[in-house]
C-alpha positions, 0 to 999 in steps of 0.5 A: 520526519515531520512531513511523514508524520503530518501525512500519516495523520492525514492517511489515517483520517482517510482510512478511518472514513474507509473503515466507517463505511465499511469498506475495509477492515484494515488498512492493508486492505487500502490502496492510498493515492497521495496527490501532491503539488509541492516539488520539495514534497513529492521528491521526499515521497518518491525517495521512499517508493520503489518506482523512483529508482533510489534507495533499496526499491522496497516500498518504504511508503507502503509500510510506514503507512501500513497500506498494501500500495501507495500512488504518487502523482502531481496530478490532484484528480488521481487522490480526488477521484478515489472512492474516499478522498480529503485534502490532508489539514496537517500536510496539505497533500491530497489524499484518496484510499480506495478498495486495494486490488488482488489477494491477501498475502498468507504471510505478510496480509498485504493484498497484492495481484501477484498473489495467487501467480506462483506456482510454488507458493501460490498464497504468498506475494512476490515479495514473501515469495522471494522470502520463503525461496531464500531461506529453502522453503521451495514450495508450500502446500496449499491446505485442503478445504473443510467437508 
């Protein structure tokens, strides 16, 4: 868990610099890259993101960084070429927080590109989609806009 904490640390600097800039407002409006040389950190890191294929495929990662979508990569140039971008004191993982793509999700704040593609629950992401569904909410309205 320390590793987790030292990258917290980390993330939180990056979007800070984000937010003093004014691009975002929280950080679920962030997309955070995280550039990571060290085999032994990167395996840790993929165990909590749903494309390794282990654990419950929900994007741990996301939610313990309070971000809308986490990227791993070997490659340094992937956190380096974000609009904001450091190289993490605690962790030593490098780190880019760009603007994050698609729409608030209505339910969750997380932006997602999915949002806006149901035809059921237009203002909700898959994830929230998939929620609602399962619990028999089969369809939501969409509120009138104020004249």
């Amino acid at each position: 868990m320390e590793l987790f904490r030292r990258v917290r640390t980390d993330v939180n600097k990056c979007l800070d610099a984000a937010r003093n800039a004014k691009r975002i407002g929280s950080g679920l409006a962030a997309k955070v890259s995280l550039s990571v040389a060290d085999d032994a950190v990167i395996e840790a890191l993929q165990k909590f993101n749903p494309s390794s294929g282990e654990g419950n495929t929900v994007d741990e990662l996301c939610y313990y960084l309070l971000v809308s979508e986490v990227n791993l990569s070997k490659d340094m140039a992937v956190a380096d070429g974000a609009e904001f971008s450091l190289v993490g004191e605690e962790s030593g993982v490098h780190v880019g927080v760009d603007v994050a793509s698609g729409n608030k999700c209505d339910r969750c704040w997380v932006y997602s590109e999915q949002v806006g593609k149901s035809e059921n629950h237009p203002l909700l992401c898959d994830r929230c989609e998939e929620v609602m569904t399962n619990i028999g909410v089969t369809s939501q309205p969409v509120p009138e806009l104020a004249q």
